[in-house]
N, C-alpha and C positions, 0 to 999 in steps of 0.2 A: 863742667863749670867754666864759666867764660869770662873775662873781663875786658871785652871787644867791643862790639856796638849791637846797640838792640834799638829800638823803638816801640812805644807805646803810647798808646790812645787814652788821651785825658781828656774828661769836659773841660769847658772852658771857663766856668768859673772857680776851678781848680787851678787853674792854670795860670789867673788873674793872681792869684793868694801865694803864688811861689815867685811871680816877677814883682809880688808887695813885701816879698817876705816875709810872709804869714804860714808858708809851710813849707817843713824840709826833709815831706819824708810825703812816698806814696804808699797807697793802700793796696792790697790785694788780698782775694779770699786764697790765692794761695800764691806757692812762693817760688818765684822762677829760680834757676838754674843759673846764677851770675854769681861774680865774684866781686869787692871790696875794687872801685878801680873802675868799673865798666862805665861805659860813657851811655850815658840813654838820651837817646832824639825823642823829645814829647810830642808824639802830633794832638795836634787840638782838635776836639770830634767838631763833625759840622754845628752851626753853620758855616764857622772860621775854616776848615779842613786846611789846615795849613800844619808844617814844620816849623815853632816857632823858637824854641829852647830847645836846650843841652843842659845835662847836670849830672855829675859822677857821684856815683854809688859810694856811700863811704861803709855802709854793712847794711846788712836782710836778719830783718831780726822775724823769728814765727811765737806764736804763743795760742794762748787761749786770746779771743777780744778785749776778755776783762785786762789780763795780762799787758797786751798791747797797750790800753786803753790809758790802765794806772800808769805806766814808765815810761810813757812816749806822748800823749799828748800833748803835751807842749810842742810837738813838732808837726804835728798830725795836720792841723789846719783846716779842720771839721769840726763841727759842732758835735754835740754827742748825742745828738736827733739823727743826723747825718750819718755819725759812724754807725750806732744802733740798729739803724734803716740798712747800711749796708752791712752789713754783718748778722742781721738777721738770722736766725737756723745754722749758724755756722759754729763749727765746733775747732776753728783755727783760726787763725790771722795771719797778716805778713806786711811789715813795716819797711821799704824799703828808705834807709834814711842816704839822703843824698847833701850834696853840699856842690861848689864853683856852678852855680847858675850861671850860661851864659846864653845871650840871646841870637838866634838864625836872626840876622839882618843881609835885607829884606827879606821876610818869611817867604815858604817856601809853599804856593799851593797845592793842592789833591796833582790837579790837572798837569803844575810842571813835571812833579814827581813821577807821574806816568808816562811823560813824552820821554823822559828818559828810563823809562821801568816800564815797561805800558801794563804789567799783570801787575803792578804794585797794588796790595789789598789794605788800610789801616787795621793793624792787627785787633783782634778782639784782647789778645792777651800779652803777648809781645812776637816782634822777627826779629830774628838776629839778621846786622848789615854783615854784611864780608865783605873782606877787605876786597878792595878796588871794584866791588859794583857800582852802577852807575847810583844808585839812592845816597850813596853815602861818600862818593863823590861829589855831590849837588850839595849835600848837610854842610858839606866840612867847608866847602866853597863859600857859603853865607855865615861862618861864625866871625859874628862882632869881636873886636880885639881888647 
């Protein structure tokens, strides 16, 4: 378990709903390996493919959907067409509720992140940064104050 840096791929009208503050928590059909603390880099899936926000883990909550659904929607920031549709055939959930949104100014795109990474891939699920690579060098470089 880690409370370091990770990154993860969000659409972007996902992405729009947590800089309106309309969601304070991600979804996943399962439940990564982080701790209370961890700072997560959102990239925005294309067409954006940028580094645009930061926001720390405050807990990873797992359940059944229904479970997640009833005690956390208000955080959720999905409709329950949305959540429904993604959670489909799934017999777990995973709420990861976060909190200090801040935003990469000026975002960060695909393309820089590679001249400094050049194998850097947008994770399907999450990477963890380590400390002093160049990605998370470049993240921490563009946080708004």
């Amino acid at each position: 378990m880690s409370n370091g840096d990770i990154v993860i791929s969000v659409k972007s009208k996902f992405v729009e709903r947590i800089l309106a503050g309309e969601k304070a928590a991600e979804l996943r059909r399962r439940a990564p390996r982080i701790n209370p603390g961890c700072r997560i880099w959102i990239y925005t899936t294309a067409p954006e493919a940028t580094v645009m926000l930061r926001v720390t883990v405050d807990r990873v909550v797992t359940g059944s959907p229904t479970e997640i659904w009833s005690k956390h929607r208000n955080a959720l920031g999905v409709s329950i067409d949305e959540f429904e549709t993604y959670f489909a055939d799934a017999d777990s959930a995973c709420a990861i509720l976060f909190s200090g949104v801040q935003e990469v100014i000026p975002v960060v795109p695909l393309s820089e992140i590679r001249k400094r990474a050049r194998f850097f891939q947008p994770p399907q699920f999450f990477k963890r940064l380590h400390e002093g690579s160049p990605e998370l060098k470049l993240f921490r470089s563009r946080l708004a104050n």
